[in-house]
PAZAKE-780720 format. One record per atom (N, C-alpha, C): residue in three letters; z, y, x. Coordinates in steps of 0.05 Angstrom, whole numbers, padded with zeros to 5 digits, always signed. Layout:
N
ALAZYX
...
# end
This chain:
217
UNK+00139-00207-00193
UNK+00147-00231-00178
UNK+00177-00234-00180
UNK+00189-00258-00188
UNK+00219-00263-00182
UNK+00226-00253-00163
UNK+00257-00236-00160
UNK+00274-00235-00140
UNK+00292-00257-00130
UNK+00284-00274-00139
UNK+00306-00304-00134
UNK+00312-00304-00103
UNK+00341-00320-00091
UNK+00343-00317-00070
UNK+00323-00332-00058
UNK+00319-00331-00027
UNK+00308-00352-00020
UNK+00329-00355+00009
UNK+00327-00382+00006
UNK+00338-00389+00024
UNK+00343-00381+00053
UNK+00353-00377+00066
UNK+00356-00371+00095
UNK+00319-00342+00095
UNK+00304-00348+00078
UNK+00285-00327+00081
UNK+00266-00349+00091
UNK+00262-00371+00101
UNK+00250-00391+00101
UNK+00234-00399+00088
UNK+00207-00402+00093
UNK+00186-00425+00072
UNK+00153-00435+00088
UNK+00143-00452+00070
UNK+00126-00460+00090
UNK+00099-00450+00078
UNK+00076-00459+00085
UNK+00051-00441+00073
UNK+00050-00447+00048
UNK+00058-00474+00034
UNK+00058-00476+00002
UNK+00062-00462-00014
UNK+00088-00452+00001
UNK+00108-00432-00021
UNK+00093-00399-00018
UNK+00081-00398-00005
UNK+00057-00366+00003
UNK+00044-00371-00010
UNK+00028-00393-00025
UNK+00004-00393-00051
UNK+00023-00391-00072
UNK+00051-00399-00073
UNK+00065-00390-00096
UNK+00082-00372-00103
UNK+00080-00352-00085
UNK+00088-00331-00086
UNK+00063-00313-00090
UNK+00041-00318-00079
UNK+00012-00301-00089
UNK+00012-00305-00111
UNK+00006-00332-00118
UNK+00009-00337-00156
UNK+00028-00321-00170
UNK+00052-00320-00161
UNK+00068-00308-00180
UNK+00074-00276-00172
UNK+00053-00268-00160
UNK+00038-00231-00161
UNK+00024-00231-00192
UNK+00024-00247-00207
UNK+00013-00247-00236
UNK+00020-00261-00257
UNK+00052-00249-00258
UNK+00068-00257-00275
UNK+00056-00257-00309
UNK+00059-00271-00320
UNK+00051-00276-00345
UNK+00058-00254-00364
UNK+00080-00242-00359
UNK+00092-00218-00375
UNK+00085-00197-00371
UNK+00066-00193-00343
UNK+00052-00160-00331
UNK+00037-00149-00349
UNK+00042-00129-00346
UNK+00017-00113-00354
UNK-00006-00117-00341
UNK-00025-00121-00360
UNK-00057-00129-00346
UNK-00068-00116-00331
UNK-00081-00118-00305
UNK-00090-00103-00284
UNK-00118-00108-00283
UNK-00137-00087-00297
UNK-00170-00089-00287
UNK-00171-00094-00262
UNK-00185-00129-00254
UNK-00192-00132-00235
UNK-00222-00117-00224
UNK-00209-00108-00193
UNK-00235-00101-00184
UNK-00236-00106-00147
UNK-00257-00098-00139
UNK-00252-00112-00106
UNK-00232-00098-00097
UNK-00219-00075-00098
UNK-00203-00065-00088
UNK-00171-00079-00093
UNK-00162-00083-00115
UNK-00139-00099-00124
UNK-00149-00125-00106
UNK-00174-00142-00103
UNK-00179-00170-00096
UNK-00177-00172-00070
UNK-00186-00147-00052
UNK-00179-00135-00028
UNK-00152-00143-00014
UNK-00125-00127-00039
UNK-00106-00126-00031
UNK-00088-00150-00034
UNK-00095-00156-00051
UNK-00081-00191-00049
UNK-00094-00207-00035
UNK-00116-00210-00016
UNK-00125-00226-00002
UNK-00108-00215+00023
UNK-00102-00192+00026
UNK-00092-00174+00057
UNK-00053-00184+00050
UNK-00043-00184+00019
UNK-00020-00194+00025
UNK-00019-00219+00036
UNK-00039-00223+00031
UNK-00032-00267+00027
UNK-00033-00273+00061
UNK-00054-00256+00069
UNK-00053-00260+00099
UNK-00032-00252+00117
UNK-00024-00220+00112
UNK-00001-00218+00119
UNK+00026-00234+00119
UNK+00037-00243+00095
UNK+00053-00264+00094
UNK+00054-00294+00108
UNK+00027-00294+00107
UNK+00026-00317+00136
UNK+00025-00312+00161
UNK+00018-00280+00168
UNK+00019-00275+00194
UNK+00056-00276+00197
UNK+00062-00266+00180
UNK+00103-00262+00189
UNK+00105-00292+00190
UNK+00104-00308+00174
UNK+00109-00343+00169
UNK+00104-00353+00204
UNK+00085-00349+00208
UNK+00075-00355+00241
UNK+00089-00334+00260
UNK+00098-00317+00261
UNK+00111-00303+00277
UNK+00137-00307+00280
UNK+00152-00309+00249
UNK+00186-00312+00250
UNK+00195-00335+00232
UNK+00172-00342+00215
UNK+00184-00367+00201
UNK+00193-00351+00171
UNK+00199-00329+00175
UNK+00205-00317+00151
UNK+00195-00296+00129
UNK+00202-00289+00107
UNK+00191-00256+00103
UNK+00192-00248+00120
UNK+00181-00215+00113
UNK+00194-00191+00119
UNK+00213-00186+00125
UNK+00234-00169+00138
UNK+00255-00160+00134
UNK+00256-00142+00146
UNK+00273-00122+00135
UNK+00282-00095+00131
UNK+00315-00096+00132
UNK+00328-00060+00143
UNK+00356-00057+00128
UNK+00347-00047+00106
UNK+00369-00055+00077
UNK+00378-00056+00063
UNK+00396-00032+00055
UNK+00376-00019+00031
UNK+00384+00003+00026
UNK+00393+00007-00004
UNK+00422+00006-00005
UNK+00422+00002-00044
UNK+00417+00036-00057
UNK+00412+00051-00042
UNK+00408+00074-00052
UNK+00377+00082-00060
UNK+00372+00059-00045
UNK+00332+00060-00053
UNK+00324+00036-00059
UNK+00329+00029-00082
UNK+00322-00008-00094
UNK+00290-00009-00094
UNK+00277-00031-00097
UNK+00259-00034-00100
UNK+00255-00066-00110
UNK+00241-00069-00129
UNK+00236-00097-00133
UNK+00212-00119-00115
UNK+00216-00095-00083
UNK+00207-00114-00060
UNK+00234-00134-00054
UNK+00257-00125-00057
UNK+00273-00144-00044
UNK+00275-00173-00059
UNK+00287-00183-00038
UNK+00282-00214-00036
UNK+00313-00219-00033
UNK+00330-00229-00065
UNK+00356-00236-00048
UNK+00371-00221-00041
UNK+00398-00231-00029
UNK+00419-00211-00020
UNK+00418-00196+00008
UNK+00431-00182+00013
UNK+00428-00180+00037
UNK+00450-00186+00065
UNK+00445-00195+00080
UNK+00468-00208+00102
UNK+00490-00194+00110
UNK+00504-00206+00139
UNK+00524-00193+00136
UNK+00519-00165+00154
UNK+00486-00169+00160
UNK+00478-00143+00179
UNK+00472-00133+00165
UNK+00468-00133+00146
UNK+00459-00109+00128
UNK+00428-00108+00126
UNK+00415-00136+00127
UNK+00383-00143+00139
UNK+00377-00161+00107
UNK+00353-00152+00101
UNK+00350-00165+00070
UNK+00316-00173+00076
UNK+00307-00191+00059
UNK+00282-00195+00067
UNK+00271-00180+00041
UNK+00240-00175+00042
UNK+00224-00167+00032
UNK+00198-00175+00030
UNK+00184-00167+00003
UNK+00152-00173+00005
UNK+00143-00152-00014
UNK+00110-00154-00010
UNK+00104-00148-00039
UNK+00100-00152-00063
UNK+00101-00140-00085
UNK+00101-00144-00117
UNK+00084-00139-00129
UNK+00081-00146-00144
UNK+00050-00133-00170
UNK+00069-00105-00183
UNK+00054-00087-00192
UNK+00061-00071-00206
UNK+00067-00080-00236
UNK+00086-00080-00253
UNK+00078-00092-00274
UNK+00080-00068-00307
UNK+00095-00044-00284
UNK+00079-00024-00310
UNK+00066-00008-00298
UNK+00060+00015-00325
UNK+00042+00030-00319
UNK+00046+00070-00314
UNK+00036+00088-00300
UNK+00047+00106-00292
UNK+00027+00125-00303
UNK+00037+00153-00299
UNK+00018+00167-00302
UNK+00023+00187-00288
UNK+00022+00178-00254
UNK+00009+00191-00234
UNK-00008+00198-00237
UNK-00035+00195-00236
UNK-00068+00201-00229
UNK-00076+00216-00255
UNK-00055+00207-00274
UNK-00064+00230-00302
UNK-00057+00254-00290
UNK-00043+00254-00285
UNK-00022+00293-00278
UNK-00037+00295-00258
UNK-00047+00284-00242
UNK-00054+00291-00214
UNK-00087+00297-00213
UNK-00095+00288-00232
UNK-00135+00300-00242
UNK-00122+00318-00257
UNK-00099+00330-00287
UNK-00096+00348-00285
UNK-00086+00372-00272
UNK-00074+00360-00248
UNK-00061+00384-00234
UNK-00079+00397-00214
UNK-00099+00381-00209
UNK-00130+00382-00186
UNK-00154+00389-00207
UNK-00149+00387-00234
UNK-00180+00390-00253
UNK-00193+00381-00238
UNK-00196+00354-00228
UNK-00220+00330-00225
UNK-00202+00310-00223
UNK-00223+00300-00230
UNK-00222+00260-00239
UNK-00211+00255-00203
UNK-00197+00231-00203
UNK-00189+00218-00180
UNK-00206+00193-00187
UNK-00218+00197-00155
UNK-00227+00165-00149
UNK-00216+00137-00156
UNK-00230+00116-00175
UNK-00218+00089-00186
UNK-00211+00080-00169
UNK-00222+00078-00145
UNK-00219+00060-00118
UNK-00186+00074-00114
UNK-00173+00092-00106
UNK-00149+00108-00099
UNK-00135+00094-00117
UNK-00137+00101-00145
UNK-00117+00095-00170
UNK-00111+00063-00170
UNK-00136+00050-00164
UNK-00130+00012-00171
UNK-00106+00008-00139
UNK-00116+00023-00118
UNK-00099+00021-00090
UNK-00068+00024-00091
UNK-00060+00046-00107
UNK-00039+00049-00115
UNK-00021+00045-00131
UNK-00039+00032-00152
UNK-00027+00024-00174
UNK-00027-00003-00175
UNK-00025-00018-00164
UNK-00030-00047-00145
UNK+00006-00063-00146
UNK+00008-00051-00126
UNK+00034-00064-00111
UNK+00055-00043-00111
UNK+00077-00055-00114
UNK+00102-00044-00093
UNK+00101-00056-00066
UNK+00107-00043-00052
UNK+00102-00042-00016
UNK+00119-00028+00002
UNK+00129-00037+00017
UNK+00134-00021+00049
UNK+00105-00020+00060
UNK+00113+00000+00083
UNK+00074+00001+00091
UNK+00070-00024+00110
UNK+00058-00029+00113
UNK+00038-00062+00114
UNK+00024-00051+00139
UNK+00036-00065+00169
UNK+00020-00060+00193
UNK-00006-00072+00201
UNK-00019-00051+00201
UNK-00048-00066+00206
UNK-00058-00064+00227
UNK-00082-00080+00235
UNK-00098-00076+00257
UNK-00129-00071+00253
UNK-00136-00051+00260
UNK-00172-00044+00260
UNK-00189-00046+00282
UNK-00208-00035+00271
UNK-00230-00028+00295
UNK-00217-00002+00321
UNK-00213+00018+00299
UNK-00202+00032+00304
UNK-00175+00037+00315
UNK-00158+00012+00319
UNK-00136+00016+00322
UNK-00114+00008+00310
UNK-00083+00015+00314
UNK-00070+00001+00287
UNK-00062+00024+00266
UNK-00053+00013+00249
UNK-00037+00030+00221
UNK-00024+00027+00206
UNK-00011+00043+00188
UNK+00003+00030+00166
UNK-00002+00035+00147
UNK-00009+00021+00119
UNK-00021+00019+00101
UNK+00000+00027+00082
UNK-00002+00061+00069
UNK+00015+00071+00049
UNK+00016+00054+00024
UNK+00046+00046+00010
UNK+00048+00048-00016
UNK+00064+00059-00032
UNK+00073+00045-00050
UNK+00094+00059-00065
UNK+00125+00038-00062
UNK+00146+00050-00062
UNK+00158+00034-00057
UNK+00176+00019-00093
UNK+00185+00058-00104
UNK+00193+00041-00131
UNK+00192+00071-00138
UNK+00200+00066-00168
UNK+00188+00088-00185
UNK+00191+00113-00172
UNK+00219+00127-00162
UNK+00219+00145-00164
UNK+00196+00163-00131
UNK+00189+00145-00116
UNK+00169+00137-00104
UNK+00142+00151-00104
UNK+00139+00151-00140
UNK+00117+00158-00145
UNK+00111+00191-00154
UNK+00140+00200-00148
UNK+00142+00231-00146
UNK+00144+00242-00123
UNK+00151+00225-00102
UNK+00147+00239-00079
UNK+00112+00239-00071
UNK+00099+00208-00075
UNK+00074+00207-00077
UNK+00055+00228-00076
UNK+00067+00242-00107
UNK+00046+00265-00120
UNK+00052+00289-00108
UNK+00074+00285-00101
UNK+00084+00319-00088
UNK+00048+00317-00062
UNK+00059+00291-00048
UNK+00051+00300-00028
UNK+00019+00299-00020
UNK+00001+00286-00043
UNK-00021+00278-00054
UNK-00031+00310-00059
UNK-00013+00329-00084
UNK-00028+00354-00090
UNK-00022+00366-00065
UNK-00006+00364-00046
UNK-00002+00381-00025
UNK-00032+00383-00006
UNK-00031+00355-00003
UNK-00056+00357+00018
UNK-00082+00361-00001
UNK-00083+00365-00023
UNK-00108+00364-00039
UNK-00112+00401-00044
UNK-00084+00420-00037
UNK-00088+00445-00048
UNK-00094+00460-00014
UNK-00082+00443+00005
UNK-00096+00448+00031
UNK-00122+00449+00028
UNK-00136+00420+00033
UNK-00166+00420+00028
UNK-00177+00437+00015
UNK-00175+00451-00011
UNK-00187+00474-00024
UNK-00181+00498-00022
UNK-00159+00502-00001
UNK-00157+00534+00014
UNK-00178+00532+00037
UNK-00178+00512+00044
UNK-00203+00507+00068
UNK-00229+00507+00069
UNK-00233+00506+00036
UNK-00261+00496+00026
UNK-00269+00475+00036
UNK-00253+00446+00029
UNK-00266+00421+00046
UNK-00259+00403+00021
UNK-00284+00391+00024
UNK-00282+00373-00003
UNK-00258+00357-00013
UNK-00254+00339-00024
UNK-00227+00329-00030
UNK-00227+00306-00020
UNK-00201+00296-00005
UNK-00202+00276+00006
UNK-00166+00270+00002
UNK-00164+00236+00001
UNK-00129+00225-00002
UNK-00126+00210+00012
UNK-00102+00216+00027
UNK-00101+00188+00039
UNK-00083+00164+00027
UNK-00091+00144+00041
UNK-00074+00112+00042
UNK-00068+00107+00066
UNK-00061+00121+00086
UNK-00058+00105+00110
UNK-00048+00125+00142
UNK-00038+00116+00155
UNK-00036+00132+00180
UNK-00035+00116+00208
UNK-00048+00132+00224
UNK-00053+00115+00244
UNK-00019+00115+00265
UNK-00024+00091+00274
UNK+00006+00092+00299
UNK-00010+00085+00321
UNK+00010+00091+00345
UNK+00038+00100+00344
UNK+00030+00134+00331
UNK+00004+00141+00329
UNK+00010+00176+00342
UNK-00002+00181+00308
UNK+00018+00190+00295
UNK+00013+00194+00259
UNK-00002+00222+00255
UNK-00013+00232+00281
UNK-00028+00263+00273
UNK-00055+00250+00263
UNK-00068+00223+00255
UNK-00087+00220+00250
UNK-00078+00208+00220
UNK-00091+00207+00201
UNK-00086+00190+00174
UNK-00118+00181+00164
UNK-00121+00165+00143
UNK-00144+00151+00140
UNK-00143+00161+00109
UNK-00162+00174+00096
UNK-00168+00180+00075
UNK-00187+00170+00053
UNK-00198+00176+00031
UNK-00216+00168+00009
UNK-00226+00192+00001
UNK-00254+00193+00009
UNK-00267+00212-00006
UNK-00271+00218-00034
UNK-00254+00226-00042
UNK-00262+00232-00080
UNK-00280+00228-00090
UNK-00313+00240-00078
UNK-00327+00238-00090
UNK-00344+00213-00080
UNK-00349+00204-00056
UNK-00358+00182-00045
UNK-00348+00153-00053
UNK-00322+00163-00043
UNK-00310+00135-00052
UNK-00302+00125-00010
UNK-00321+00141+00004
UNK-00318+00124+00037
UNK-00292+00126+00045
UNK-00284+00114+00067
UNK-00263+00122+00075
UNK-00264+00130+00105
UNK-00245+00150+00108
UNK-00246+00175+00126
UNK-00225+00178+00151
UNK-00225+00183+00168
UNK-00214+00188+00190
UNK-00214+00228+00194
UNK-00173+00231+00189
UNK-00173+00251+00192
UNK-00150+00266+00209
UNK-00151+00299+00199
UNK-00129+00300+00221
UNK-00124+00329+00203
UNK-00097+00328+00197
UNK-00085+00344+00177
UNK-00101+00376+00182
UNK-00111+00387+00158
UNK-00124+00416+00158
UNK-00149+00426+00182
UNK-00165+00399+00178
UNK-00196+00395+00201
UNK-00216+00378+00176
UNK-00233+00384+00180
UNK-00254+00376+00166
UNK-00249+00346+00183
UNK-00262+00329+00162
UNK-00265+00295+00164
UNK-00272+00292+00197
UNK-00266+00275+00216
UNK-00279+00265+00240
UNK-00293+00255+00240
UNK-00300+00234+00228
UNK-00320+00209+00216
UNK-00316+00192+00192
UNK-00338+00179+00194
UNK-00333+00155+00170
UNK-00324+00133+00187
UNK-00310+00107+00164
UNK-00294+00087+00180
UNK-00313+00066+00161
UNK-00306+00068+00130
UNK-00327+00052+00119
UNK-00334+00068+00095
UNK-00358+00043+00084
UNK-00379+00055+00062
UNK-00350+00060+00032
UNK-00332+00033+00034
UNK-00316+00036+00015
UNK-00290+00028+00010
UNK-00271+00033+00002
UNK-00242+00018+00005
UNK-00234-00006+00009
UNK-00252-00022-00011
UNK-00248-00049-00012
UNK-00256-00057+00021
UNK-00291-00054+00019
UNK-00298-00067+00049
UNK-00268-00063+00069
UNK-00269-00028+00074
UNK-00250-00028+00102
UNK-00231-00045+00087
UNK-00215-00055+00078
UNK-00177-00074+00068
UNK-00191-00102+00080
UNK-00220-00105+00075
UNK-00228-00131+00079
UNK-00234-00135+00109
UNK-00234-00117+00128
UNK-00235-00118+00154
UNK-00214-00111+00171
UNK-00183-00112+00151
UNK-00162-00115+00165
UNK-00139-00133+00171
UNK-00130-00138+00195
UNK-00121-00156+00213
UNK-00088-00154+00209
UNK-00071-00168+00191
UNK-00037-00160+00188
UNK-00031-00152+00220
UNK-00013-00135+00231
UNK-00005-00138+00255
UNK+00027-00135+00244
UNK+00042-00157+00241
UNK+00079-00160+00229
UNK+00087-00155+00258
UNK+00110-00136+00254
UNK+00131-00122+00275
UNK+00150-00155+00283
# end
């Protein structure tokens, strides 16, 4: 997506279908669509209108030139306050290669299309369950802290003998709970760092993204 300025951060719902449109820049790299990617652009598009109705504007964040990301939007003021959204990914990584070889098993498609999606700040949501924030990546180098912390909790689980599970998500205010993907299922999980799963939340990634509510700060 262009970083062009935008004005005061200002726009009206028009310019939100043209900023979704242009999540699929002509020059990207091609992204196998699947419900999970269709998921997440239906949950940006909503989000962006939830902030539009709340402040009139993006996102915004401080402004960090030591951690760029091609979320920002524009310059940033004289507070040091820059707006933001999210982006399409438009290359390609090889996280989930190193990371089935560093685990010797395949990672779930549902996980890999989730992450390999967007650049993101985490995205406040609202559930059944409560609220959260929906992990992403922010910019490349991003995607090494990612893996660090992906094999971390994956070499837990197998000192434990507990199947493999990743998360995307953590619950607020109280972050001892996180929301996971079953490797081999594909469900998604409600957990609590080095405890076997609590429950199921849903049958699959896509469904739960499709039953959540933006909640913008």
């Amino acid at each position: 997506m262009p970083r062009g300025n935008v004005r005061g951060c200002h726009w009206n719902k028009s310019l939100i279908a043209s900023i979704i449109d242009s999540m699929n820049p002509t020059n990207a790299i091609p992204h196998q669509r699947n419900t999970v990617t269709t998921a997440l652009d239906d949950l940006v598009e909503r989000y962006l209108e939830a902030c539009h109705q709340l402040t009139g504007t993006l996102p915004r964040m401080e402004h960090d030139p030591e951690w760029p990301s091609p979320c920002y939007q524009g310059d940033a003021d004289s507070n040091g306050m820059i707006c933001w959204q999210p982006v399409r990914q438009t290359t390609t990584s090889d996280l989930f290669e190193g990371l089935a070889c560093a685990l010797d098993t395949p990672i779930h498609p549902d996980l890999i299309a989730y992450y390999s999606h967007l650049w993101s700040d985490p995205i406040p949501v609202s559930c059944q369950e409560g609220e959260l924030s929906l992990l992403f990546i922010w910019n490349d180098a991003d995607y090494e802290r990612l893996r660090a912390n992906l094999i971390g909790h994956a070499l837990t689980k197998r000192k434990l003998r507990l199947p493999l599970t990743l998360f995307f998500a953590c619950t607020e205010p109280d972050a001892n709970y996180f929301l996971s993907l079953d490797n081999d299922s594909g469900e998604v999980l409600l957990e609590q760092p080095g405890r076997k799963p609590l429950r199921t939340i849903a049958p699959s990634l896509a469904e739960f993204l499709g039953t959540l509510q933006p909640n913008p700060k």
